[in-house]
C-alpha positions in Angstrom: -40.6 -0.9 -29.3 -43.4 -1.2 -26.7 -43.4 0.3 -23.8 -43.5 -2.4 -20.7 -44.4 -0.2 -17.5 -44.6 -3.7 -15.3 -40.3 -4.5 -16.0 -39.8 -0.3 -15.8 -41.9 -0.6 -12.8 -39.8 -3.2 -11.2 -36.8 -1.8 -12.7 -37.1 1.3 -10.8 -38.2 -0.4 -7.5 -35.0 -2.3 -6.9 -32.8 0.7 -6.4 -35.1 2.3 -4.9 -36.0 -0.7 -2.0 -32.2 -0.7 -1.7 -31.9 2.7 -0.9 -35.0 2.9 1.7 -33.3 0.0 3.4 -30.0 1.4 3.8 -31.2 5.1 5.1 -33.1 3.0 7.3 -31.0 0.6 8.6 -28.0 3.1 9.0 -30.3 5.6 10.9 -30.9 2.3 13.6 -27.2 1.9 14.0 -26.7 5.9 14.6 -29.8 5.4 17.1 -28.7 2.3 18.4 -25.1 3.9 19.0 -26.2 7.2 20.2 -24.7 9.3 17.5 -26.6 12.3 16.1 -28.8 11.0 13.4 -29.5 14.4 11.6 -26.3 15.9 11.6 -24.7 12.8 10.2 -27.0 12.8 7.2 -26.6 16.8 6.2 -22.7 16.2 6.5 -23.3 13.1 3.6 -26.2 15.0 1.6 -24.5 18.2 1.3 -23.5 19.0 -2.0 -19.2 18.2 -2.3 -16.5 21.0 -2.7 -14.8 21.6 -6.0 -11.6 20.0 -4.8 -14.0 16.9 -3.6 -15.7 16.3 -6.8 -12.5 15.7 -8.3 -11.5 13.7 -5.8 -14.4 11.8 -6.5 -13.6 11.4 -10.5 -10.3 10.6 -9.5 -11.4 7.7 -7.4 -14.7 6.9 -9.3 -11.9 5.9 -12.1 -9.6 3.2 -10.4 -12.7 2.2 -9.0 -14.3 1.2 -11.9 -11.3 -0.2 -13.6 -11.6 -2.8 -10.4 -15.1 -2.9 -11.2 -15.3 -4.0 -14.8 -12.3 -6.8 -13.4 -14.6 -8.1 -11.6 -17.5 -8.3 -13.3 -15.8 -10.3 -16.2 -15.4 -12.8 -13.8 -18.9 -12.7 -12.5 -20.3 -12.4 -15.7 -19.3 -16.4 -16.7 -19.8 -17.0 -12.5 -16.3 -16.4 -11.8 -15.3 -15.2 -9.0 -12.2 -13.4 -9.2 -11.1 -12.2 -5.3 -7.4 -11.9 -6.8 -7.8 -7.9 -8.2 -5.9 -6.9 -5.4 -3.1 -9.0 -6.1 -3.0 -9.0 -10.0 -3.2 -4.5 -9.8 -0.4 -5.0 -7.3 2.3 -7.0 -9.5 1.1 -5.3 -12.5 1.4 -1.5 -11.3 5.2 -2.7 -9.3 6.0 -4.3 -12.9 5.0 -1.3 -14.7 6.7 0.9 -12.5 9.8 -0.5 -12.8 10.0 -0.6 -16.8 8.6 2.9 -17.1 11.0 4.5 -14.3 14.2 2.6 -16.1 13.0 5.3 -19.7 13.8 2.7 -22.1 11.8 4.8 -24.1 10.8 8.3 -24.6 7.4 10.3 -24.1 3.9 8.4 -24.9 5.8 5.1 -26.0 6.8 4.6 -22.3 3.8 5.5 -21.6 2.0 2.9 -23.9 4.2 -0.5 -23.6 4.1 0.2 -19.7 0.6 -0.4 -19.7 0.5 -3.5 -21.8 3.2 -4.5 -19.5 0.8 -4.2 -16.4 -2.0 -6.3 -18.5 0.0 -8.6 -19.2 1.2 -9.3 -16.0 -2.2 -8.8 -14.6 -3.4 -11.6 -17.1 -0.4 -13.7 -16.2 -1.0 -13.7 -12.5 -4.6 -14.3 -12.5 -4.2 -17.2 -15.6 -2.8 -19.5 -12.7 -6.3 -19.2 -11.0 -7.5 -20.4 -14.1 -5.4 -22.9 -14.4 -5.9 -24.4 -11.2 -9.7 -24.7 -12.0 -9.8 -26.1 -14.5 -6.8 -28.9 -14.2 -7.2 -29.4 -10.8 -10.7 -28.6 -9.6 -9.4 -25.8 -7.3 -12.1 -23.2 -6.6 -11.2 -19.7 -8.2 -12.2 -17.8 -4.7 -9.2 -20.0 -2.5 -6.9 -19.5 -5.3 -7.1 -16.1 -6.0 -7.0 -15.1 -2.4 -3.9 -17.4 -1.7 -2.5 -15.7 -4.7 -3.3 -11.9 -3.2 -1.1 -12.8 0.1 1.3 -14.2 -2.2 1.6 -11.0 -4.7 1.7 -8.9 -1.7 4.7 -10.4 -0.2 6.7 -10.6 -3.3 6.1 -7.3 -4.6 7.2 -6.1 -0.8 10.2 -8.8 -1.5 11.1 -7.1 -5.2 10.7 -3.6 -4.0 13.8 -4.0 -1.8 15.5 -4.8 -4.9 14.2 -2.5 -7.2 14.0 0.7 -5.2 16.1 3.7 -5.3 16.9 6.5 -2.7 14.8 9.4 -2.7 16.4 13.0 -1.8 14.3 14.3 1.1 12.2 11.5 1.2 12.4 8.1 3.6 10.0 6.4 1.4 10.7 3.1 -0.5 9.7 3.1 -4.4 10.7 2.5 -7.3 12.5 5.2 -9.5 10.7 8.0 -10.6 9.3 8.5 -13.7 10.7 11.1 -16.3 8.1 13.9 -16.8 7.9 13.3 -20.3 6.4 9.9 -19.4 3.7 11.7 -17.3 0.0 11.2 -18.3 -1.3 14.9 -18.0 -4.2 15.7 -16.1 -7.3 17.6 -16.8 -8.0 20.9 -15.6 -11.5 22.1 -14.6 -10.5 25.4 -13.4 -12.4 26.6 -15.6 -15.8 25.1 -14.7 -15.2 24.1 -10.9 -12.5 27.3 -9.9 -9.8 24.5 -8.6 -6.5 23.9 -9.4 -6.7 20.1 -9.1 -6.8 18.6 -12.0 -8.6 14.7 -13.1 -6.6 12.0 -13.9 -5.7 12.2 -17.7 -6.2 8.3 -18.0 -9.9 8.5 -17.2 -10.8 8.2 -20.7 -8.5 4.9 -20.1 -11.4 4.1 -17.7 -14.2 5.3 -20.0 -12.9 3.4 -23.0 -12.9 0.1 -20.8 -16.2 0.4 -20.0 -17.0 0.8 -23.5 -15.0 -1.6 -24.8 -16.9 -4.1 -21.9 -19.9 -3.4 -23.1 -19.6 -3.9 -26.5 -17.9 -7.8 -25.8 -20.6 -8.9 -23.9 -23.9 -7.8 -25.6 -22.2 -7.2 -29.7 -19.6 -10.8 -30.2 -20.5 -14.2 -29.9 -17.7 -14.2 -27.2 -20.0 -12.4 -24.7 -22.7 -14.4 -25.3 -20.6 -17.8 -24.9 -19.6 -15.9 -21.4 -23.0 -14.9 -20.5 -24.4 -18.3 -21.5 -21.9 -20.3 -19.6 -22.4 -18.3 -16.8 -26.1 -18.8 -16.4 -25.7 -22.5 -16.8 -22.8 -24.4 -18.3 -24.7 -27.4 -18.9 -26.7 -25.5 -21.7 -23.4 -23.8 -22.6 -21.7 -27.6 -23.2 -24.8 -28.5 -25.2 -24.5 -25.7 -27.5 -21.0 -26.8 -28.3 -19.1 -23.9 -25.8 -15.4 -24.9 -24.3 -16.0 -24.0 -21.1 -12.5 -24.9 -19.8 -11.4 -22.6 -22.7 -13.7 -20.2 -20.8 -12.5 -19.8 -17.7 -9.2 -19.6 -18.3 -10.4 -16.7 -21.2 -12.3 -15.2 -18.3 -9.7 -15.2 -15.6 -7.1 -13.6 -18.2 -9.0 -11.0 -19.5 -10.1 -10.2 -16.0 -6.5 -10.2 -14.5 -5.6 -7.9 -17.8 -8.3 -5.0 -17.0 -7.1 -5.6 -12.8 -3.5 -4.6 -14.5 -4.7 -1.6 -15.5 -6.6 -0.4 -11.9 -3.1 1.1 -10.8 -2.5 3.3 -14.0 -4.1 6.5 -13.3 -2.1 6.7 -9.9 1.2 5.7 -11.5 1.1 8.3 -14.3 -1.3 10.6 -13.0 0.2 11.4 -9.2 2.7 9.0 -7.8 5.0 8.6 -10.5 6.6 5.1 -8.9 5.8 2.4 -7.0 6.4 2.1 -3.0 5.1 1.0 0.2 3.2 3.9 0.0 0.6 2.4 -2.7 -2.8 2.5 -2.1 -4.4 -1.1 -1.2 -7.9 -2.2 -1.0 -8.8 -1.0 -4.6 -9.5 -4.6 -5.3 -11.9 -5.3 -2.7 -13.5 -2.4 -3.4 -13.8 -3.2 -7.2 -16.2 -6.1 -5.9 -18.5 -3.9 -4.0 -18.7 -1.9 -7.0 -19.5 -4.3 -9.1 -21.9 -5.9 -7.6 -23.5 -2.4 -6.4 -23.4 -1.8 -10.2 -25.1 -5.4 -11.2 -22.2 -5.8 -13.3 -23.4 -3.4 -15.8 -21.2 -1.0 -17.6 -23.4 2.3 -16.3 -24.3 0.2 -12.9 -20.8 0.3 -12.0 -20.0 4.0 -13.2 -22.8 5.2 -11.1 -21.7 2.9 -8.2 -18.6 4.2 -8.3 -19.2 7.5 -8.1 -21.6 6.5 -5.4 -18.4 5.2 -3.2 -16.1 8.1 -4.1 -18.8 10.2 -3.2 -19.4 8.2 0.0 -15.3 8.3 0.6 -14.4 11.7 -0.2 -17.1 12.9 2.8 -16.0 10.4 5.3 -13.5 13.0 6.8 -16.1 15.5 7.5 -18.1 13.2 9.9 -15.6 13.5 12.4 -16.1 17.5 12.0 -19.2 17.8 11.3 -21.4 15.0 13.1 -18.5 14.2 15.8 -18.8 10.5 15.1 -16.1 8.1 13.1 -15.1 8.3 9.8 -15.3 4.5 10.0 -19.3 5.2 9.6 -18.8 5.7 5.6 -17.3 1.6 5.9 -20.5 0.8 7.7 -23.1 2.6 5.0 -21.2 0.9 2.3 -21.4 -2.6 3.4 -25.7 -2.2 4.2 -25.9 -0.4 0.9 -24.4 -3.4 -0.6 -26.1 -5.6 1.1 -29.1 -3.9 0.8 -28.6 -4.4 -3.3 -28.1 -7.1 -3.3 -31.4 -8.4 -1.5 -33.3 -5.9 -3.3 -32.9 -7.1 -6.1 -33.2 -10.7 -5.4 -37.2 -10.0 -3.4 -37.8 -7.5 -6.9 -36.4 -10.8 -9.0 -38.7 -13.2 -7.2 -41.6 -10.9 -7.1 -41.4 -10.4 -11.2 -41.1 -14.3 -11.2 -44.3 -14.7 -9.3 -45.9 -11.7 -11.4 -45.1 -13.4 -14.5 -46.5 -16.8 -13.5 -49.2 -14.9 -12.7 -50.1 -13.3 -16.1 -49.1 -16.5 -18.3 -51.6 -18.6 -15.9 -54.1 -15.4 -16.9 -53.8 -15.7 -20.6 -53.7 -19.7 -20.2 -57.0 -19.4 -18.5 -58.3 -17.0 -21.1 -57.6 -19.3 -24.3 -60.6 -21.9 -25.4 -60.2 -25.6 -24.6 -60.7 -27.8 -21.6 -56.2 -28.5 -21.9 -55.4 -24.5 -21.4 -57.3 -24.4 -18.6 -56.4 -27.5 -17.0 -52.5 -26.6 -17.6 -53.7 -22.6 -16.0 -55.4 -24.5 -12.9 
């Protein structure tokens, strides 16, 4: 295979635009607000503790669960808003089944999670649905839906919770330890007791599994091709009603499973307690990530990196931990136009040299097309 050092080239200089934009633009607002520029930046380059870095696996992992959700959507130019809400019903409806112990150990363990994708899938299928019977944008929907999951999983918890010894918080009941996803030690190579999530390889295999769709089965091309222009897609035969609602259900099936590693892994139930905003976050990611399978485990990574540090601003640099929200949204942002001036600048570049070789060819008609 040749080597192409103009598309490595440009490659390379998108990232690297992005981040030269975002140190620079950050370092205004720190100027701009009178906050110390220098110590803010050694409190966010310095190298993370032990107990931090597996913070950071921990959180790079739901992360890019909501990630990969969200880039099945954007892959067919869906735009599914609803993660929050479908990871939300799914991890309360998972709860629930695995703290009644139907059934013992890993089996819990299993159908619980196919319990959260399906309900994932379920909840976002009526975005879907909407579309494509009705005409109803996906982004209104799926947001109307969000508001709507939030409220009746806050409605069902009443229900469904139990009393807690000690404890004034409402969740569900707690899971048996036999039905406890062990985590991972790295005492041995980091000298912590904290231990990773045991359903990162959950994570891992997803990514996998996402990769192999969408560039190995005839699926991922239908979803890739539809996405880029559903015109050509109905030419070629695709149903692209089929599609979406494919699309939105798959996507609402991986959101399910954006609450596991916290339910198996450390909370062991469901309560008002739950962490929100993984959703939301899953699009940053994903679009940090370009939608691609190592983009988003690198950009997630990035953000639990960027997280984890957050507290140490107010300690360090004396300014808000709200800071880290700030440098997330220009790095984003800072992508996301990157990318788009490194697009249009390969466009022009490859106008460029096919007017060159035009030019070069004999015949009065090659160079009339090059001039």
């Amino acid at each position: 295979m040749k080597f192409d050092a103009r598309k490595f080239g440009l490659a390379i200089a998108a990232p690297a635009l992005a981040i030269l934009v975002a140190l620079l633009l950050t370092t205004l607002i720190l100027i701009a607000a009178g906050d110390p520029v220098l110590a803010v930046w050694q409190v966010l380059f310095k190298a993370p503790l032990p107990r931090q870095i597996v913070a950071i696996l921990n959180e790079a992992t739901v992360l890019y669960l909501s990630a990969v959700a969200v880039a099945i959507g954007f892959k067919m130019n869906l735009f599914n808003i609803g993660v929050d809400g479908q990871y939300r019903i799914a991890s309360f409806t998972a709860a629930v089944f695995a703290g009644a112990n139907f059934l013992p150990g890993w089996l819990n363990i299993i159908v619980s999670i196919l319990i959260a994708m399906a309900t994932g899938a379920v909840w976002a299928a009526i975005a879907g649905f909407l579309k494509v019977t009705r005409g109803v944008s996906e982004v209104i929907s799926t947001i109307m839906l969000n508001y709507i999951a939030t409220y009746l999983v806050a409605f069902m918890l009443k229900s469904a919770a139990v009393d807690i010894e000690g404890s004034n918080a409402t969740s569900t009941a707690v899971i048996a330890e036999g039905s406890r996803v062990p985590g991972i030690s790295l005492q041995g190579l980091l000298g912590t007791g904290r231990e990773v999530y045991g359903l990162i390889f959950l994570s891992i295999a997803m990514g996998i599994v996402f990769w192999f769709v969408l560039t190995k089965t005839r699926f991922g091309f239908d979803l890739r091709a539809t996405g880029q222009s559903e015109t050509a897609a109905v030419a070629s035969g695709v149903n692209v009603k089929r599609m979406v609602i494919t699309s939105m259900v798959l996507s609402g099936a991986v959101a399910g499973l954006v609450g596991m590693p916290l339910l198996f892994g450390q909370d062991y139930a469901y309560g008002d307690t739950v962490q929100a905003g993984l959703g939301f976050a899953g699009l940053s990611v994903a679009l940090l990530g370009r939608n691609h399978p190592v983009g988003m485990a690198v950009a997630a990574l990035l953000w639990g990196y960027l997280n984890q540090l957050s507290n140490g601003l107010q300690i360090g640099a004396g300014v808000s931990d709200k800071l880290v929200l700030i440098i997330q949204g220009i790095i984003v942002l800072s992508v996301v136009i990157a990318y788009e001036l490194v697009r249009r600048a390969g466009l022009r570049m490859e106008q460029r040299r096919v007017a060159r070789e035009l030019a070069a060819q004999p015949g009065p008609e090659a160079k009339e097309v090059a001039a």
